[in-house]
N, C-alpha and C positions, 0 to 999 in steps of 0.2 A: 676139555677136548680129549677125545680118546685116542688111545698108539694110533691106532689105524688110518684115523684124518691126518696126525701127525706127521706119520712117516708119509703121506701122501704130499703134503706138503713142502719137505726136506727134498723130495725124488726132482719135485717140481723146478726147486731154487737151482739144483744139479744143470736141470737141462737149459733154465736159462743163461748162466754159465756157458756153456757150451755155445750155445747160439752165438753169445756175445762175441766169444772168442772165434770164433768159426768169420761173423763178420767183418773185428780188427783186421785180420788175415785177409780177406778179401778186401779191404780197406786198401790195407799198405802196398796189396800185389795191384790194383786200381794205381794207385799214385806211383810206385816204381815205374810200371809199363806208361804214364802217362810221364814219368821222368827221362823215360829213354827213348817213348820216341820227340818226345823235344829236343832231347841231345840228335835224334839221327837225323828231324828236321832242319837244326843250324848246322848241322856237318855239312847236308846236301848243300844248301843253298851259301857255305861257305866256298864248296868246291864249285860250286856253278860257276862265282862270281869270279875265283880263280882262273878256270878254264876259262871265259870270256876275255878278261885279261890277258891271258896267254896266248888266247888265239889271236887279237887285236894287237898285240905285241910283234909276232911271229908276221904276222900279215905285212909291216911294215918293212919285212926285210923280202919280202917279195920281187923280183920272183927267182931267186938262189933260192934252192931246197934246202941245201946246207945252212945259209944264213936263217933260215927263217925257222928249222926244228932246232937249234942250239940257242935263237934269240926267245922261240914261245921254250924252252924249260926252262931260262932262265926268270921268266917271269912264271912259274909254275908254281903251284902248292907244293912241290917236293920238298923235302929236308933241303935246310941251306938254303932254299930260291929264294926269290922277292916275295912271293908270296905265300911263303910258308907260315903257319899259323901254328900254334902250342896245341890247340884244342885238337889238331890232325896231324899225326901222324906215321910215318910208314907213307905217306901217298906213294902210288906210284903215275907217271906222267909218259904218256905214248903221243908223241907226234909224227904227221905226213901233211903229205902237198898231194895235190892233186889239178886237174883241168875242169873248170866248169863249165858249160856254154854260158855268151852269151857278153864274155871276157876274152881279148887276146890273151893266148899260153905259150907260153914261150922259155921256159919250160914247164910254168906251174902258175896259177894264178888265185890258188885257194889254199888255206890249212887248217885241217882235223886236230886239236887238239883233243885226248881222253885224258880224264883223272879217275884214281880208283884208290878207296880209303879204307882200310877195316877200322869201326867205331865200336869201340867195347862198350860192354851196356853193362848196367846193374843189377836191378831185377830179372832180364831175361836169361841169365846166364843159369838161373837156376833152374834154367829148363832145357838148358845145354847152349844155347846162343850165348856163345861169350864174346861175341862180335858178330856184327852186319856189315855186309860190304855195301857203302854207296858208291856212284858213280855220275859223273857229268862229261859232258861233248860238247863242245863247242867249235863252230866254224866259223870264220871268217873269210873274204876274200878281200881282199886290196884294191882300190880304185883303176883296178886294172893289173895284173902278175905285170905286164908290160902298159905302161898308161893308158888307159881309155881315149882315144882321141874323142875331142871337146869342140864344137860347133857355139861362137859365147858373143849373142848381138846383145852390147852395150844400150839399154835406153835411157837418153840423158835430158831429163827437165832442163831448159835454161832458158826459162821469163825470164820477166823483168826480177820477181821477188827475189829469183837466185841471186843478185846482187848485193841482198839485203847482207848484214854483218855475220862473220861466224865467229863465235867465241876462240876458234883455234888461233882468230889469225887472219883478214883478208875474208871475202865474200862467198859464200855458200856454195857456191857453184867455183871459186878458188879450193876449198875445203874438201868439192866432192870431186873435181881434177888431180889434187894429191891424191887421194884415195886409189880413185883408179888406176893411177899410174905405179902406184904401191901394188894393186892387184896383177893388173898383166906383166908386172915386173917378175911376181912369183910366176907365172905362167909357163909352159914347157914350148917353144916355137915348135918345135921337131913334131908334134903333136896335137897343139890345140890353136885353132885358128880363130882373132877376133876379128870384129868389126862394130861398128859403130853409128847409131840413129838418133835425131836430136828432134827434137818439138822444141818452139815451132821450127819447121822448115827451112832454109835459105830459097833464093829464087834461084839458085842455079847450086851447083857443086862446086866452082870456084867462088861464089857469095861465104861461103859454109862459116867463116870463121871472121866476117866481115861486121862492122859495128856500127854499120848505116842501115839505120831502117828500114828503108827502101832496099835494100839487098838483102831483107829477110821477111818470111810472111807469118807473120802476127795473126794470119786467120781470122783479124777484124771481125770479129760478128759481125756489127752494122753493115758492111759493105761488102761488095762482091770482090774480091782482091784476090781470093786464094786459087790456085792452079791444082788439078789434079796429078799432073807433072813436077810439081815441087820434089824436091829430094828430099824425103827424110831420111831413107841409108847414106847418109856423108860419106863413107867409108866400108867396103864391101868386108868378108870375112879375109882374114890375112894372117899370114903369120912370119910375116919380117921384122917385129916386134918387138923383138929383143934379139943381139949378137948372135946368140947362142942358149942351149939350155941354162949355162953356166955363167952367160953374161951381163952386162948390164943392158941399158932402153938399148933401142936403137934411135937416136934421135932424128936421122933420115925418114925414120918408116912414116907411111902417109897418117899409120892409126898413133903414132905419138906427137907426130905436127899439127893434128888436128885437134887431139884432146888438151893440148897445149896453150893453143890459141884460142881456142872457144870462148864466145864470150855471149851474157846477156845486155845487151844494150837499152833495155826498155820493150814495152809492149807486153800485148797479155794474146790467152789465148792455148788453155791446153787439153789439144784434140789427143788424149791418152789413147782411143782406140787402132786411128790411123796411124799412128808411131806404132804400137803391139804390132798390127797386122804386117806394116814395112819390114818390121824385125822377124817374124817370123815368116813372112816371102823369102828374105834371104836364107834363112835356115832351107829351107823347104826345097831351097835351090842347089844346094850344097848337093857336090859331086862324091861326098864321101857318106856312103851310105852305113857305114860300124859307127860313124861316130857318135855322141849326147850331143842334142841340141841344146842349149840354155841361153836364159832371156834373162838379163839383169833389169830391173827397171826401177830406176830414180825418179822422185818427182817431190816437191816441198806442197804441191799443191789438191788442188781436185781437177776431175775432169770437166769443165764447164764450157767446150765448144764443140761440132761439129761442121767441118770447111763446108761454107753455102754450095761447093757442087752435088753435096750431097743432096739438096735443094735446088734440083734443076731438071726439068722446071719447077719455077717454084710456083708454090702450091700455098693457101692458107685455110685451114691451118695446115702447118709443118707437117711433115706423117714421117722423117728420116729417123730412126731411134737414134743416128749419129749427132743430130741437132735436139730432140725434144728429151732424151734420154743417155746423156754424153756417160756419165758414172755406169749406169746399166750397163750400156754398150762394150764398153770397156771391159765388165766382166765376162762379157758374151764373147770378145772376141779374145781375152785372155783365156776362157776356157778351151775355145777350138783350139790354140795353139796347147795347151797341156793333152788336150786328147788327141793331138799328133806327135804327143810322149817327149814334147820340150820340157825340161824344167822351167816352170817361170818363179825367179824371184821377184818380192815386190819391195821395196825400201820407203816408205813415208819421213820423210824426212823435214823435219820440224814441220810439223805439219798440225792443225788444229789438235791439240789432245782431247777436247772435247767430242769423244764419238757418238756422244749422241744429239751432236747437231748436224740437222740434215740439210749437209750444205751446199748439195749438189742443184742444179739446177737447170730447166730446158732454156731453148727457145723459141720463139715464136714471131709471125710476122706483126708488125704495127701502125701499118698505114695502108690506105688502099690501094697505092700504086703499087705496094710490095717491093720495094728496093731495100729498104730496112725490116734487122729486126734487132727486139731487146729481149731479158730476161725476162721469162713468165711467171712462172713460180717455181716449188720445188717439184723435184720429178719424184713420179708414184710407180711404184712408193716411194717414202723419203727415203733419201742416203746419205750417209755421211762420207767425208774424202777417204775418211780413214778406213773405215768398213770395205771399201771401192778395195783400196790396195789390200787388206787383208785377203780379199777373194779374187784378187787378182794373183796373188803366189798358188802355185799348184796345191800347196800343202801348208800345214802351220807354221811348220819347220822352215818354211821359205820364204814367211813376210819378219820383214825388221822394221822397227817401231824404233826410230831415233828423232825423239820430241823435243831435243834442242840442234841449236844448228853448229852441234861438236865440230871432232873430227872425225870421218865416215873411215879413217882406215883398220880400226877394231871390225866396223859392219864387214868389209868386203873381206878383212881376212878368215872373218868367220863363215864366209863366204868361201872362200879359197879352200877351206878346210874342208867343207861340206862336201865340195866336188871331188879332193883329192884323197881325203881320210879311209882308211878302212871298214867295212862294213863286215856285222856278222848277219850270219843267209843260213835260212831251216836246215838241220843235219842232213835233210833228206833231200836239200834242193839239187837238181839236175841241170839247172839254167840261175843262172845270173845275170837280174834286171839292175842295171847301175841306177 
């Protein structure tokens, strides 16, 4: 080989040296910068979850401005607070209150919590950032700065099956009478009015809590028995319920002598539709136009009748979606009531766990005189009971699935909560929908 390929050679190995080293360096500054912004990604999303805390904190001392900016730093990412974290800090923690519409204020019914953190970095610094400032917001409002007043029709299954045994203790419909008198106990009188509708119906409103059959309509399919005058609002909205906000039942009140005595006696027969629509007429009728309407509704069973006046004249075949389509129905008219901005819960309660059987069913006429009728097949499409109540709650957040026949007062407290608890609402929001 002669110098001259030689030294051609040597210049060669120089520069691939170079490269290589040129690419380490771009290697390591690659992975620094991808090591800091992971560090300033769990910073943010540390400080998020703080200020959301903080502001759901704060919100509960509502509506004192004072109690509620000294309650959200104490649950702050600052030095010292509840949620101060090793990996942050330096935070700093700026709280207010404010008015939102759409909530009584009196004097504040909302709070801004900011947090603000410088995150030192490692790599960047060598390019003069020796720290990034992140930042989060978070707001909350309170179930009201002053409580939201509450418009709240009770719907209470009580066939015959509710008699059947509850693991608590005494029968299903005993089980879901504690419950609710657990609930309205938490309740505010000052503020939130109940009331109360039962399937099936009694024949009069002094029948209501009567244990003769004949004082209550069973909605018989076969026969023509049922009134369109029956009562199913037992009990109009009220709120003498309790003492006081501060006290215990009232056991005077008509809505705690009624939920007291209620009983199933036997018979079958559940028209879910006609109960939803009674309960939300009374809503509809309510003179207090600020307040949330909401629909509790119990039931262990499915919707399998429509009252033959729906079938009047009657007609074969049936054409009422009330009789040929009872689970449908049900959701048709739980929906109207969510799109006049009720909340409706729904609670299945021991009810078939099996949702994919479609257990709902119409009916139909079966003799030529047409004075009877029985069960046809299942309604089409098919449905299940359980599916029925799932899309009976406004939202997912609103059906409860209790597939043995416990005790329902976990259900309704979590229930209680959902109405009463704090809510966080877009930084930008200008109105607050409860």
């Amino acid at each position: 080989m002669d110098v001259r390929r030689r030294l051609r050679l040597e210049n060669e190995d120089g520069q691939a040296i170079v490269l290589v080293a040129l690419m380490l360096i771009v290697l390591v500054g690659i992975v620094g910068l991808v090591l800091d912004v992971g560090r300033l990604y769990v910073a943010q999303r540390q400080l998020v979850g703080a200020a959301d805390n903080a502001a759901l904190a704060g919100a509960m001392a509502l509506p004192d401005p004072a109690a509620t900016v000294a309650t959200a730093k104490t649950y702050s990412a600052s030095d010292s607070e509840l949620n101060a974290n090793p990996h942050l800090t330096g935070v700093t923690t700026d709280v207010t209150t404010k008015c939102l519409g759409g909530l009584p204020c009196n004097p504040a019914n909302t709070v801004v919590v900011r947090e603000h953190a410088a995150v030192p970095t490692a790599f960047l610094k060598l390019f003069g950032f020796g720290s990034v400032d992140v930042s989060a917001t978070a707001t909350a409002a309170m179930a009201g700065g002053t409580p939201v007043p509450l418009n709240i029709m009770l719907v209470v299954d009580r066939t015959a099956s509710m008699n059947n045994s509850c693991t608590a203790g005494g029968t299903k419909l005993g089980c879901a009478k504690k419950a609710i008198l657990a609930f309205i106990g938490d309740m505010n009188p000052k503020v939130d009015s109940i009331g109360l509708v039962v399937l099936p119906p009694p024949t009069s409103l002094a029948n209501a809590c009567s244990s003769s059959q004949s004082s209550l309509s069973y909605d018989n399919p076969s026969k023509k028995t049922t009134n369109p005058n029956y009562p199913y609002a037992v009990v109009p909205l009220s709120n003498d319920y309790r003492t006081s906000p501060t006290g215990p039942l009232n056991s005077n009140s008509n809505l705690v002598k009624t939920i007291n005595c209620l009983q199933a006696p036997g018979g079958h027969g559940s028209s879910f539709a006609t109960a939803l629509e009674s309960a939300q007429a009374q809503l509809a009728a309510s003179s207090r136009p600020n307040a949330q309407n909401v629909m509790i509704f119990l039931s262990d069973g499915d919707a399998n009748y429509g009252p033959v006046y729906y079938d009047n004249p009657p007609k074969s075949p049936e054409v009422s979606s009330y009789r040929t389509q009872p689970c449908h129905q049900t959701i048709s008219s739980a929906a109207a009531a969510t799109a006049a901005d009720t909340w409706v819960y729904a609670i299945a309660y021991d009810t078939n766990s099996n949702n994919s059987d479609p257990d709902c069913y119409g009916w139909t006429r079966n003799d030529p005189a047409q004075t009877t009728s029985t069960f046809s097949s299942h309604e089409s499409p098919s449905i299940s009971g359980i599916t029925t109540m799932q899309r009976v709650a406004s939202d997912s957040a609103k059906f409860y699935l209790d597939p043995t026949p416990g005790d329902l007062t976990v259900t309704f407290d979590q229930i209680e909560q959902s109405l009463s608890a704090p809510v966080l609402v877009d930084d930008s929001a200008t109105q607050v929908k409860p």
